[in-house]
C-alpha positions in Angstrom: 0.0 0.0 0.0 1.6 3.2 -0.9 1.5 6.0 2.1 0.3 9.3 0.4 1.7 12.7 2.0 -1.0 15.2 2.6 0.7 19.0 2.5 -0.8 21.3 3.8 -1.3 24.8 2.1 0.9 27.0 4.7 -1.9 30.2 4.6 -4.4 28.1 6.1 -1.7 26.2 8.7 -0.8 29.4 9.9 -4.2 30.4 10.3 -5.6 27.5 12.0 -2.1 28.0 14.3 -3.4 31.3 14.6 -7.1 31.3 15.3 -7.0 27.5 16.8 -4.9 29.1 20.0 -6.6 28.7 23.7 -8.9 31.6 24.1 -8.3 33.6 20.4 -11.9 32.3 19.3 -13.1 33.8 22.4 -12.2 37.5 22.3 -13.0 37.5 18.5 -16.0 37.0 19.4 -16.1 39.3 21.9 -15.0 41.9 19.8 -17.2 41.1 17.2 -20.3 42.7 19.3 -17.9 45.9 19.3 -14.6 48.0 20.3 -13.8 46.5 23.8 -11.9 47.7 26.7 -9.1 45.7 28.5 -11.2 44.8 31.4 -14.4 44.7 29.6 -12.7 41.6 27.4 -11.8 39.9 31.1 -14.5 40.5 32.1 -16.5 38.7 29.0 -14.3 35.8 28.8 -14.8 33.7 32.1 -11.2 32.4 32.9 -8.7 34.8 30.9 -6.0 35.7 32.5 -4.6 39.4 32.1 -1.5 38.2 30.9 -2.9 35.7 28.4 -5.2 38.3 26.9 -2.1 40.6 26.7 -0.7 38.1 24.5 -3.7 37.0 22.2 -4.1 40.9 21.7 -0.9 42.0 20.9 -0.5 38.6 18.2 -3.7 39.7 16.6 -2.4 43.3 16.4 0.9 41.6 14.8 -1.2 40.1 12.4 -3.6 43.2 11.4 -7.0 41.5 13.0 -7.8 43.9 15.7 -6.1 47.3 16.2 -5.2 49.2 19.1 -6.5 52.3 19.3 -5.2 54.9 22.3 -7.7 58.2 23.2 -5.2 60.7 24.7 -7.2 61.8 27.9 -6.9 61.2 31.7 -6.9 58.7 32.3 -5.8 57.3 28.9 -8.6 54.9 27.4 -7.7 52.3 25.3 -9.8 50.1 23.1 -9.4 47.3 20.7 -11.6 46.8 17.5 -11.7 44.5 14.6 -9.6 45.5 11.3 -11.7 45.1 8.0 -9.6 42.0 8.2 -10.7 41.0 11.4 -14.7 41.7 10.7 -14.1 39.1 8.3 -13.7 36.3 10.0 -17.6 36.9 11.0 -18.9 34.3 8.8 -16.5 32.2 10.3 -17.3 32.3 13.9 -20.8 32.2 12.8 -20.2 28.7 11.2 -18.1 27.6 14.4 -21.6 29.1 16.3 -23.7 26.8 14.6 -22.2 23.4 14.2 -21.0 23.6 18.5 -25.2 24.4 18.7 -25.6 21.3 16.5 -22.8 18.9 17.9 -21.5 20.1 21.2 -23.7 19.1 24.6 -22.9 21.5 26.8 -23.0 18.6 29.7 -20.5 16.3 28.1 -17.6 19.1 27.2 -16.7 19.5 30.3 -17.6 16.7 33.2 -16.2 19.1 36.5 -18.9 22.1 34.8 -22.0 22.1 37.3 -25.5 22.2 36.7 -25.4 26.1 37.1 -22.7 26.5 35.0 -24.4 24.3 32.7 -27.3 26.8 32.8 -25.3 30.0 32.2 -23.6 28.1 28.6 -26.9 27.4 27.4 -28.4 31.0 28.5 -25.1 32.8 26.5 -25.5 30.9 23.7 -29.3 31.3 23.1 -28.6 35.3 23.7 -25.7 34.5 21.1 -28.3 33.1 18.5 -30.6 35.4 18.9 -28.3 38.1 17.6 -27.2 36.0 15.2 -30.9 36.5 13.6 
């Protein structure tokens, strides 16, 4: 039997290496309702840690998805919004939107996730669809 090699097209490796990293699908999500604050992106994303958001954000900024944008008052406000380039990954996180609705029990992703927690997931993500519409 002859053993075929499957290469992968490098744009789309280095955006699944991109987009595929822990949280990333989470704040573009978040950002896709709008320009976000720091905290308000902590605050949105249960679990991210300052420092890992620090990191997602300024990768993304590398890349041109979001952009930093700095208002020069006092205290200085800085936000974070989606680049034309970003905004189009909409369709996207739509599609991912869909199929975890379709595939993905909430009460077998995660075993130590309790009841109210359970309860919360499936409250966000019918708020989430009905946006969608």
């Amino acid at each position: 039997m002859t053993k075929q090699n499957h290469t992968m097209c490098p744009r789309y490796e280095h955006a699944i290496q991109l987009l595929g990293k822990r949280w990333t699908g989470l704040i573009l999500d978040t950002l896709l309702q709008g320009p976000r604050r720091f905290c308000e992106m902590t605050t949105a994303v249960d679990g991210l840690s300052d420092r890992v958001l620090s990191d997602r954000l300024r990768e993304l900024e590398m890349e041109g998805i979001i952009e930093r944008i700095v208002y020069p008052q006092i205290p200085v406000r800085v936000e974070y919004r989606l680049t034309e380039k970003g905004a189009d990954l909409q369709p996207v996180i739509e599609a991912i939107h869909h199929w975890a609705e379709q595939w993905i029990d909430p009460c077998e992703s995660k075993p130590e996730v309790s009841a109210a927690m359970n309860a919360d997931v499936l409250e966000n993500c019918a708020e989430a669809s009905e946006l969608a519409q």
